[in-house]
C-alpha positions as CSV (number, residue, x, y, z in Angstrom):
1,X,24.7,34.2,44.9
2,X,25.4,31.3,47.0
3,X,29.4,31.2,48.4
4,X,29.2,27.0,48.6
5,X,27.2,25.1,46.7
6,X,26.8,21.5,46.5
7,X,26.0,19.6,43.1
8,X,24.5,16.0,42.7
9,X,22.8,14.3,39.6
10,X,20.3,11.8,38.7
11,X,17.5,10.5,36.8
12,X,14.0,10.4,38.5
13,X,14.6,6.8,39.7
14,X,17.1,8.2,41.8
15,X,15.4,11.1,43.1
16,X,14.6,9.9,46.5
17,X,18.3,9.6,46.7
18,X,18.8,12.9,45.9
19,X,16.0,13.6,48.2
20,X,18.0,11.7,51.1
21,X,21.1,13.7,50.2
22,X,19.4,16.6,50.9
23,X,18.1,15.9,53.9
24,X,21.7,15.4,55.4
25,X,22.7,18.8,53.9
26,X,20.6,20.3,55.6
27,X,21.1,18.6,58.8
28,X,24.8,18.6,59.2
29,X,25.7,21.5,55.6
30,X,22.9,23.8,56.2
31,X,25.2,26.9,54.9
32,X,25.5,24.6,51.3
33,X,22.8,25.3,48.4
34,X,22.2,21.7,47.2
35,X,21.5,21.8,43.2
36,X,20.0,18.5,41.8
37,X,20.8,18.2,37.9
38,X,18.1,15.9,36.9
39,X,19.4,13.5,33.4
40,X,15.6,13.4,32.8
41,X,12.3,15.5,32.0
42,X,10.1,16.2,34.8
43,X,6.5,16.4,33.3
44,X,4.7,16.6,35.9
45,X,5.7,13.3,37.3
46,X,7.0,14.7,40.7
47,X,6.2,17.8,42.5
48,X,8.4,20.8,43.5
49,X,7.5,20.4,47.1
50,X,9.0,16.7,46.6
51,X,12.8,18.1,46.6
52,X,12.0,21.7,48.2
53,X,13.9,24.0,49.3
54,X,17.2,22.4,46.9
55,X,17.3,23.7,43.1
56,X,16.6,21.0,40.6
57,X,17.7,21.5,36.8
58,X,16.3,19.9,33.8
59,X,19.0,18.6,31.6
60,X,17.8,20.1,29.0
61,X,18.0,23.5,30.3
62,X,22.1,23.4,29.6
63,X,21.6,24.1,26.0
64,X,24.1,22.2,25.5
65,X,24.5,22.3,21.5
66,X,24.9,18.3,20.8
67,X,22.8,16.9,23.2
68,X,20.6,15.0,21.2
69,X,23.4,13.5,19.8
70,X,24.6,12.8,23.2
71,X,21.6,10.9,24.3
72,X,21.1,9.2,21.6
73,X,25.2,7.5,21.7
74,X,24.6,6.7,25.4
75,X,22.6,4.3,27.6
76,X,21.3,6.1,31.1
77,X,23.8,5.4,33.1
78,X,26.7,6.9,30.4
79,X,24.3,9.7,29.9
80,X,24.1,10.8,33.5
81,X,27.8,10.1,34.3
82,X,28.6,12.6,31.4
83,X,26.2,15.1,31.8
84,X,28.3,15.7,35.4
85,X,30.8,18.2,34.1
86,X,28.0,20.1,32.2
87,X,26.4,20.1,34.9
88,X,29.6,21.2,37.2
89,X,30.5,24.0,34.5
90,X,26.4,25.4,34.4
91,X,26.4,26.2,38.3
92,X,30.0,27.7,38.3
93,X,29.0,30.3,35.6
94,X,25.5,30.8,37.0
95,X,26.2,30.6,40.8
96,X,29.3,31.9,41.2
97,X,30.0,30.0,44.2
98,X,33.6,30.3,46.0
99,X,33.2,26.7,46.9
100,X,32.0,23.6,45.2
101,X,31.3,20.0,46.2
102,X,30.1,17.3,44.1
103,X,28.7,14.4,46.0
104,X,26.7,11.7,44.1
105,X,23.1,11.0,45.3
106,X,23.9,7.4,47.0
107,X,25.7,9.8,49.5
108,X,24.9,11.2,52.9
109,X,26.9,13.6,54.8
110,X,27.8,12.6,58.9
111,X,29.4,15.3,59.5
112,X,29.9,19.2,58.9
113,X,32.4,19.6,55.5
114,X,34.7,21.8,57.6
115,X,37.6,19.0,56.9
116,X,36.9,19.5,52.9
117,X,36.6,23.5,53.0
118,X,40.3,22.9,54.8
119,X,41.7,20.9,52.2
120,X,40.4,22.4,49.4
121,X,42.0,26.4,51.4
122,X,45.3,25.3,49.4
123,X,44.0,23.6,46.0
124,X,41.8,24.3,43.1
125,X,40.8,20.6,42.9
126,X,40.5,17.8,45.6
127,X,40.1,14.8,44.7
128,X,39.7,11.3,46.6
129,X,41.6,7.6,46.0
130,X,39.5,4.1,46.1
131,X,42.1,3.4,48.4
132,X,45.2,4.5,50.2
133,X,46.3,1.0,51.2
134,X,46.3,-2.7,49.9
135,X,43.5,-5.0,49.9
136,X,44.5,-8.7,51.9
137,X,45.6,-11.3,50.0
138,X,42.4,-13.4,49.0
139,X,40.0,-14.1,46.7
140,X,37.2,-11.6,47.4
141,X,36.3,-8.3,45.5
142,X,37.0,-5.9,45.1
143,X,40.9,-6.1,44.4
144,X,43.4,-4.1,43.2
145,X,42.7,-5.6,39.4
146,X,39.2,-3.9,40.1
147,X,40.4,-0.8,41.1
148,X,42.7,-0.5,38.1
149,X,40.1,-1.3,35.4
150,X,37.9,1.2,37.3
151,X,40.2,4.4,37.9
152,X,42.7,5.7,41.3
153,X,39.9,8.4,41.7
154,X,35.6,8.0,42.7
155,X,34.4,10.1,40.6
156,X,31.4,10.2,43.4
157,X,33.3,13.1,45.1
158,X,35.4,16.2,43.8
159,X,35.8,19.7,45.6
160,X,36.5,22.7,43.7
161,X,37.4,26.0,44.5
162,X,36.0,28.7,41.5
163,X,39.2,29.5,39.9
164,X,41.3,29.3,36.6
165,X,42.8,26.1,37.3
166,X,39.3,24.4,38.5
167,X,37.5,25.6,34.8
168,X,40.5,24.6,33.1
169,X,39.5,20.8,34.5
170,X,36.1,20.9,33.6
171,X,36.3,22.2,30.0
172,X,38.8,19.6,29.7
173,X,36.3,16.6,30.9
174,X,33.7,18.3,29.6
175,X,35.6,17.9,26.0
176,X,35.9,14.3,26.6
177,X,32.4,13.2,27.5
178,X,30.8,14.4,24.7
179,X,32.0,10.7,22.8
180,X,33.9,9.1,25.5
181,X,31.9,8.4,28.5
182,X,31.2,4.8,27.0
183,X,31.2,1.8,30.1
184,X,33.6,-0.3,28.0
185,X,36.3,-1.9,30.2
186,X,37.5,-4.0,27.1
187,X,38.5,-0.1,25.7
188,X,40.5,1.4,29.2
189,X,36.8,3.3,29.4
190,X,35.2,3.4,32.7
191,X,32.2,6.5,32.0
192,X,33.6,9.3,33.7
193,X,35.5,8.1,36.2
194,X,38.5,7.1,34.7
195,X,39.4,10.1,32.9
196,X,40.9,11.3,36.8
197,X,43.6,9.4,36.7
198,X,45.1,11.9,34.7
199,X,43.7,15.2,36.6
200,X,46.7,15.0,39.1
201,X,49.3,15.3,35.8
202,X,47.7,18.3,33.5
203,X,46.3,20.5,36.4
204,X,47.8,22.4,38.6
205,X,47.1,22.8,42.7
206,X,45.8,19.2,42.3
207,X,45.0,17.6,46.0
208,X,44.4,13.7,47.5
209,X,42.0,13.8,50.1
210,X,43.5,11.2,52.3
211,X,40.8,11.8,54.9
212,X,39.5,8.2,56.2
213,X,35.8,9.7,57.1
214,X,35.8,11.3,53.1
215,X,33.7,8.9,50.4
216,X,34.5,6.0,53.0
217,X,33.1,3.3,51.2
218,X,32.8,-0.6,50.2
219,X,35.7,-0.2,48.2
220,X,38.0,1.1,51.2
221,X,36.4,-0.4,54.2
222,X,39.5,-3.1,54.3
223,X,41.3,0.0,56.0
224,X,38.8,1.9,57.4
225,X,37.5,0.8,60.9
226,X,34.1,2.4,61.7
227,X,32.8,2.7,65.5
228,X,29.4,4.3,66.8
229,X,30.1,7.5,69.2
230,X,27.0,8.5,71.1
231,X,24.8,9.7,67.9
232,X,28.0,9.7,65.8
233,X,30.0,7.6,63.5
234,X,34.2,7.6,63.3
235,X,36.6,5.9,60.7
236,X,40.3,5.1,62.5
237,X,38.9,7.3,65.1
238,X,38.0,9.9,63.1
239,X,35.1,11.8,62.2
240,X,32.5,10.1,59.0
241,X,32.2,12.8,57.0
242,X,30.5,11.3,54.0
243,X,29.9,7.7,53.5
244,X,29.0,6.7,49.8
245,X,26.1,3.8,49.6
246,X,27.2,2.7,45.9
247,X,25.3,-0.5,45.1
248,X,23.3,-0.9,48.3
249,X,19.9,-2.0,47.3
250,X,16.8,-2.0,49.5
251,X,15.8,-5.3,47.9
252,X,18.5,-6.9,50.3
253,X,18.4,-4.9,53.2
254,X,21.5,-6.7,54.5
255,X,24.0,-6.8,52.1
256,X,26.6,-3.9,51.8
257,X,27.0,-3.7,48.2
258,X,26.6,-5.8,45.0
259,X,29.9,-5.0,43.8
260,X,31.1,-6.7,46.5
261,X,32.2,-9.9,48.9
262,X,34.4,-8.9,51.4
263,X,32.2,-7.6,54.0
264,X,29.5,-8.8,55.6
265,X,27.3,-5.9,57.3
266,X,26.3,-8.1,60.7
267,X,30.4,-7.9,61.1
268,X,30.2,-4.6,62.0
269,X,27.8,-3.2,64.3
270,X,28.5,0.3,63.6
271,X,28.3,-0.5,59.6
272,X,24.7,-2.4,60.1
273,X,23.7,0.5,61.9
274,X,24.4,3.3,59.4
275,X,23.0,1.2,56.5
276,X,19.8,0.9,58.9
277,X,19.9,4.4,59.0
278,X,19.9,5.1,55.3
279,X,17.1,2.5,55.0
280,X,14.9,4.1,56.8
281,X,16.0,7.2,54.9
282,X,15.1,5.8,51.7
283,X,12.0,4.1,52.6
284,X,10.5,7.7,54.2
285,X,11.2,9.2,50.9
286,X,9.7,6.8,49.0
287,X,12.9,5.4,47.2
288,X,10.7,2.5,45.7
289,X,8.4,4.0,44.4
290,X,10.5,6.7,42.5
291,X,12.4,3.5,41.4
292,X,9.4,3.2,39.1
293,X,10.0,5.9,37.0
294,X,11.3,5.6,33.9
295,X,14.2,8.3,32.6
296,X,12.9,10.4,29.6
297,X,15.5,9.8,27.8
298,X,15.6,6.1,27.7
299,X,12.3,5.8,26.4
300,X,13.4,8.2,23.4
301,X,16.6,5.9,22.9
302,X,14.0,2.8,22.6
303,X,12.2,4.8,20.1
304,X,15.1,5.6,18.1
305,X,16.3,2.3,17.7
306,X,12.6,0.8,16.7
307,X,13.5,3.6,14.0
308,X,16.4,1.9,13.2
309,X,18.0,5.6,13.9
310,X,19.9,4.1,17.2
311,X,22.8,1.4,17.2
């Protein structure tokens, strides 16, 4: 069995993501498994060799008791978000692994995870802010209103080591996202996500990864000063470990993030230049095309409700 593993999940629209992901596992983890858990059925509509040599598994291949129900109470996005901690508990049982690393699929590692494996040497669960510091005083977004409605903690990243306190976590998540991974800000919900705030309180051997190169990000780049070394990128001088691409789009090629105003990417040389990078990433494995494919189960979810069996 594999001593690290590394967990990310999406639908097939995302897969080239994924795929993207695994590229930079290899190149900078290459002692990490990387396990895709796929929210959606393959049927044929991509090949193995597509995401070879990384493990992909079918949703559906969790058993998991109430899934139809599942499916059927949330839209794609809900669905995938909750489906994490399934996923998280399936490849602790059946892997074993000593370490585990969740990264989701708009991410690409810089760096070697040696600075995680460190941090996580004195915790069960690791865990990283949106931010360690205050935005400025202005009118763009993200602000700290944002980050309140959306949860301290990404839920893009978590580190676990494989031990009682770690599984006590995930049955615990697990318990709430079988009815309560709903996108409702109006109801303190946020999917997943906002469910950590309260990780640091019940569980024990908790840490913040305060690391500036860790899940560096739109969100955080108000205190996070990135410079190009040689073939390398650093954050405050230190090494970018893992840079999260949440709401880039390929459809404007310039622009950081949707989610956001702040930042302008021809600010930064060293920021234009990694997003270049991952362009070029996506676009070699084929990221708009996969774009094209719709998740099974939202095309069951439409049936249900022409059925009138779906509110």
């Amino acid at each position: 069995m594999p001593g690290k593993i590394i967990l990310t999940t999406c639908s097939l629209n995302h897969i080239a993501q994924a795929k993207s992901l695994g590229d930079s596992v290899l190149q900078f983890a290459p002692d990490y498994k990387l396990v895709i858990g796929l929210v959606d059925k393959l049927e044929g509509r991509i090949r193995a060799d597509y995401y070879a040599p990384h493990q992909l598994i079918e949703a559906h291949e969790l058993s998991i008791p109430f899934f139809d129900e599942m499916y059927r109470r949330y839209n794609v996005l809900e669905l995938n978000c909750a489906l994490k901690s399934f996923f998280t508990a399936h490849v602790l049982e059946q892997f074993a692994p000593d370490t585990f690393i969740f990264l989701d699929s708009d991410m690409l590692l810089f760096d070697s995870l040696k600075t995680v494996e460190d941090e996580l040497a004195g915790a069960s669960i690791l865990l990283t802010p949106h931010i360690l510091s205050p935005f400025p005083d202005d009118k763009n977004n993200p602000n700290e209103k944002d980050i309140l409605k959306t949860g301290m903690f990404n839920a893009g990243f978590y580190a676990l080591n494989n031990d009682s306190a770690a599984k006590a976590f995930i049955d615990w998540w697990k318990e709430r996202m079988k009815d309560q991974c709903y996108e409702r800000p109006k109801e303190g919900l946020n999917v997943d996500q906002k469910w950590l705030n309260f990780v640091p309180f019940y569980f024990s051997n908790v840490q913040v990864l305060r690391h500036p190169g860790c899940n560096a990000a739109y969100w955080n780049l108000h205190e996070r000063s990135m410079e190009k070394k040689g073939n390398s990128f650093t954050v405050n001088k230190e090494p970018l470990i893992f840079y999260h691409f949440s709401g880039y789009s390929l459809q404007q090629p310039d622009k950081i993030s949707r989610h956001q105003t702040r930042f302008a990417m021809d600010t930064n040389p060293a920021v234009k230049e990694l997003f270049s990078q991952y362009r070029e990433l996506l676009i070699k494995n084929r990221h708009e095309e996969m774009q094209q494919l719709s998740c099974y189960y939202k095309k069951e979810q439409g049936l249900l409700q022409k059925l009138g069996l779906k509110k």
